[in-house]
C-alpha positions as CSV (number, residue, x, y, z in Angstrom):
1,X,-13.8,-8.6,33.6
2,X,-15.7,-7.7,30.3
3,X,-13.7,-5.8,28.0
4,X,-14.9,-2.3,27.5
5,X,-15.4,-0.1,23.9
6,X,-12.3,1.5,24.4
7,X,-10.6,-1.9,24.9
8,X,-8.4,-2.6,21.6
9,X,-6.4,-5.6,20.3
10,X,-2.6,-4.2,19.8
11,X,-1.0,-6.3,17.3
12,X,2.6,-6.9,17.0
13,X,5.2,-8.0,14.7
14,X,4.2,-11.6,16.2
15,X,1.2,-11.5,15.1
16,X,2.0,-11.1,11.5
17,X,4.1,-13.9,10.8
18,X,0.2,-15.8,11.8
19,X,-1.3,-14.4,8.9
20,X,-1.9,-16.0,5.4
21,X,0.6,-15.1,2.9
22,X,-2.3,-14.0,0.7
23,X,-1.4,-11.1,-1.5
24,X,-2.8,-8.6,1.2
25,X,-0.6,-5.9,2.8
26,X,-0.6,-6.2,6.7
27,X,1.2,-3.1,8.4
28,X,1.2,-2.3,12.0
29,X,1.3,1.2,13.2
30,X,1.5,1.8,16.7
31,X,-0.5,-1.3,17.6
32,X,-2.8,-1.0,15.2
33,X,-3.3,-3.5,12.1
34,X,-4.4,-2.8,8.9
35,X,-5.1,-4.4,5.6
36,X,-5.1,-3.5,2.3
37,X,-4.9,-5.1,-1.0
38,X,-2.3,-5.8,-3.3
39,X,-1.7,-2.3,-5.5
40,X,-3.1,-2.1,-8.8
41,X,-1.3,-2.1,-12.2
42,X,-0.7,1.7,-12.5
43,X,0.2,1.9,-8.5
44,X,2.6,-0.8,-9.6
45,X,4.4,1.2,-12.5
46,X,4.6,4.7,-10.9
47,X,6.6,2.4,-7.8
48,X,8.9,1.0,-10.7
49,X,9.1,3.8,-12.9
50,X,10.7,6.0,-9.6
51,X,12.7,3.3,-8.2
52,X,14.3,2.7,-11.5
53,X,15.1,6.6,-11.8
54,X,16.5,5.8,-8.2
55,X,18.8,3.0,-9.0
56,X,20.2,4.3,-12.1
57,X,21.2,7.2,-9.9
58,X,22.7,5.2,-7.4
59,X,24.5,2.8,-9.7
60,X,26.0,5.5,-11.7
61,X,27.2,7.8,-8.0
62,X,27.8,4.0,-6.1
63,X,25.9,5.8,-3.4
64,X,22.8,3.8,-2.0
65,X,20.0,1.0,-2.7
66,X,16.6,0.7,-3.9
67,X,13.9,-1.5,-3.2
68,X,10.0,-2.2,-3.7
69,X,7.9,-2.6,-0.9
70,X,10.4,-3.5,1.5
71,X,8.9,-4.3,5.3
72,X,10.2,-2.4,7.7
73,X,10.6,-3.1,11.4
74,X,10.7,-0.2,13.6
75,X,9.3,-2.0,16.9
76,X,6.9,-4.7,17.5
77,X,4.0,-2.1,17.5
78,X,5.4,-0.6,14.3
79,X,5.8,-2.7,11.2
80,X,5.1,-1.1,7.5
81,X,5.8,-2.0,3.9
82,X,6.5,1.4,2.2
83,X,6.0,1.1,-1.6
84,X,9.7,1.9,-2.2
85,X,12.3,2.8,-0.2
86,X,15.9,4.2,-0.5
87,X,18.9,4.0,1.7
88,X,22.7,5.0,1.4
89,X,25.2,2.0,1.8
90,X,26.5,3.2,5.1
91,X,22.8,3.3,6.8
92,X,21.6,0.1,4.8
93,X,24.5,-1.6,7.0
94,X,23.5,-0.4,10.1
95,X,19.5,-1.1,9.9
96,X,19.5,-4.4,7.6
97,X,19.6,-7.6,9.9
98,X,20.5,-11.2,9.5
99,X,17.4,-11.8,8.4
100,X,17.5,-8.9,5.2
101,X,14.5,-6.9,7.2
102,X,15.4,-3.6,7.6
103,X,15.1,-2.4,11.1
104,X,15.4,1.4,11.4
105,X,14.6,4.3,9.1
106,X,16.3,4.3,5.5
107,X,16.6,8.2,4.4
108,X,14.1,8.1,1.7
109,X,10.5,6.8,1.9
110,X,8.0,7.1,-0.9
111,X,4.4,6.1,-0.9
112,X,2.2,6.2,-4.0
113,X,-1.4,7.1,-2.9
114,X,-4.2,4.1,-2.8
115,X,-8.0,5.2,-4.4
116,X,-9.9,5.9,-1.1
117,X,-10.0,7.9,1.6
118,X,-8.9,5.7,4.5
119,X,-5.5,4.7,2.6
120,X,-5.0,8.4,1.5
121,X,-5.3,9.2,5.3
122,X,-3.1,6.5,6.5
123,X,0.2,7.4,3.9
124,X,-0.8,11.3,4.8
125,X,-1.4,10.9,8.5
126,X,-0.2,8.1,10.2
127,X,2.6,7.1,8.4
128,X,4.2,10.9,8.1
129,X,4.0,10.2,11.9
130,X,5.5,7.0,12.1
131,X,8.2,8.1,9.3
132,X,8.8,11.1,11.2
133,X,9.4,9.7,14.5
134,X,11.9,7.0,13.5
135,X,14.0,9.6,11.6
136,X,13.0,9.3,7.8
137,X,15.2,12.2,6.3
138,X,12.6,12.4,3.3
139,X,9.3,11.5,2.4
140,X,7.4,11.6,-1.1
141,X,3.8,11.0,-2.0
142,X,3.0,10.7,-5.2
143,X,-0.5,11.6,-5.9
144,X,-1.8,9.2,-9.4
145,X,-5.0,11.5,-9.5
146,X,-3.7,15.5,-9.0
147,X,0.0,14.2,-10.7
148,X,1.8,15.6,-8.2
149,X,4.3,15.1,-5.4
150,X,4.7,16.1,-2.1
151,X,8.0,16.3,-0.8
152,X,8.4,16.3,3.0
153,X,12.3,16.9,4.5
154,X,13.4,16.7,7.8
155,X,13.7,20.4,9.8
156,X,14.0,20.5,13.7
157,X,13.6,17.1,14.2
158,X,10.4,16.5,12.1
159,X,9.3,15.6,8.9
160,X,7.4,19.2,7.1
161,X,6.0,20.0,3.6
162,X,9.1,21.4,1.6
163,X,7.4,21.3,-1.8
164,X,4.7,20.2,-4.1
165,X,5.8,19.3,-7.2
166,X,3.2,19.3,-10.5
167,X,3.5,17.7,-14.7
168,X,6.1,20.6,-15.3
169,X,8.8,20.6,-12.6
170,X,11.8,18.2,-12.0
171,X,12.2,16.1,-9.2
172,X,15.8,16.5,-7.2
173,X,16.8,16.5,-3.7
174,X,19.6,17.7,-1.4
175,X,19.7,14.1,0.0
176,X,20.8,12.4,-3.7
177,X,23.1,15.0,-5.1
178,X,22.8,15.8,-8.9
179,X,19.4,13.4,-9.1
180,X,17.1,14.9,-11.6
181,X,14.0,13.6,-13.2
182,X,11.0,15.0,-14.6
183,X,8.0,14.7,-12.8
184,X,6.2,13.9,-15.7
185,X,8.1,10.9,-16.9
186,X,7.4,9.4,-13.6
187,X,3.7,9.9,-14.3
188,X,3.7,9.0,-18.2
189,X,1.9,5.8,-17.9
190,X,-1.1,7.8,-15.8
191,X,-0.9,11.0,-18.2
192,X,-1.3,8.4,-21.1
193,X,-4.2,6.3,-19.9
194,X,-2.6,3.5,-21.2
């Protein structure tokens, strides 16, 4: 039988341990493959300039861990690399395996936005989606071109909008109790063209 245009290949976590360790992202959401290139230099520092705010935090409160573009296997159909990625110490031992790949949903997600539509889509779309349905308590976007964040929380069983914060406001959340940092700090390398 021929295979017909609605026919598609469905990858799965398999399938990525075939590919070239090239530099390239490969992420699987719900069968689905795609590829993008390693992040660019700013990308790079907004990712450490939050996940440093985020392990300061948790070193001083001894509450959770931080880490850069961990991958994350939710099922063989679902496989991502989030650009950073928080979890308490109680749910990093239940979802981190033998291996050190983390399995389930850590509480925080955050994604720093890619130039181009197609990657803008993806973090907004299908991974708000994916991060929703596995149980992700928060998500943030961080915008590089309108400086600004968009922080989705978890009501009635789905991730929503809560808040979109701009230069002047001061990121904190209800998840990380007295966590406080200024939006613009996180940003200061973008805001500076340097």
């Amino acid at each position: 039988m021929l295979p017909t245009i609605t026919d598609k290949v469905h990858w799965t976590t398999a399938d990525l341990e075939l590919f070239p360790n090239d530099g390239k992202r490969y992420e699987i959401i719900n069968g689905e493959l795609f590829v993008t290139r390693a992040p660019d230099w700013k990308h790079q520092e907004v990712c450490v300039k939050i996940a440093t705010e985020l392990e300061i935090w948790s070193a001083q409160t001894n509450s959770g861990r931080t880490a850069f573009a961990p991958g994350i296997i939710f099922t063989d159909a679902d496989n991502v690399i989030p650009d950073v990625v928080w979890a308490s110490k109680e749910r990093l031992a239940e979802i981190l395996d033998e291996a050190g790949h983390l399995t389930g949903a850590p509480e925080l997600i955050i994604e720093v936005l890619s130039p181009g539509e197609i990657q803008e889509r993806r973090d907004r779309e299908l991974k708000l989606k994916l991060y929703s349905s596995q149980g992700v308590r928060e998500y943030w976007i961080f915008d590089r071109k309108q400086i600004r964040i968009e922080i989705y929380r978890r009501e009635n069983g789905i991730l929503r909008l809560a808040v979109t914060l701009y230069r002047e406001d001061n990121l904190t959340s209800p998840l990380l109790p007295g966590f406080i940092c200024p939006v613009e700090r996180l940003f200061s390398s973008v805001i500076q063209g340097s």
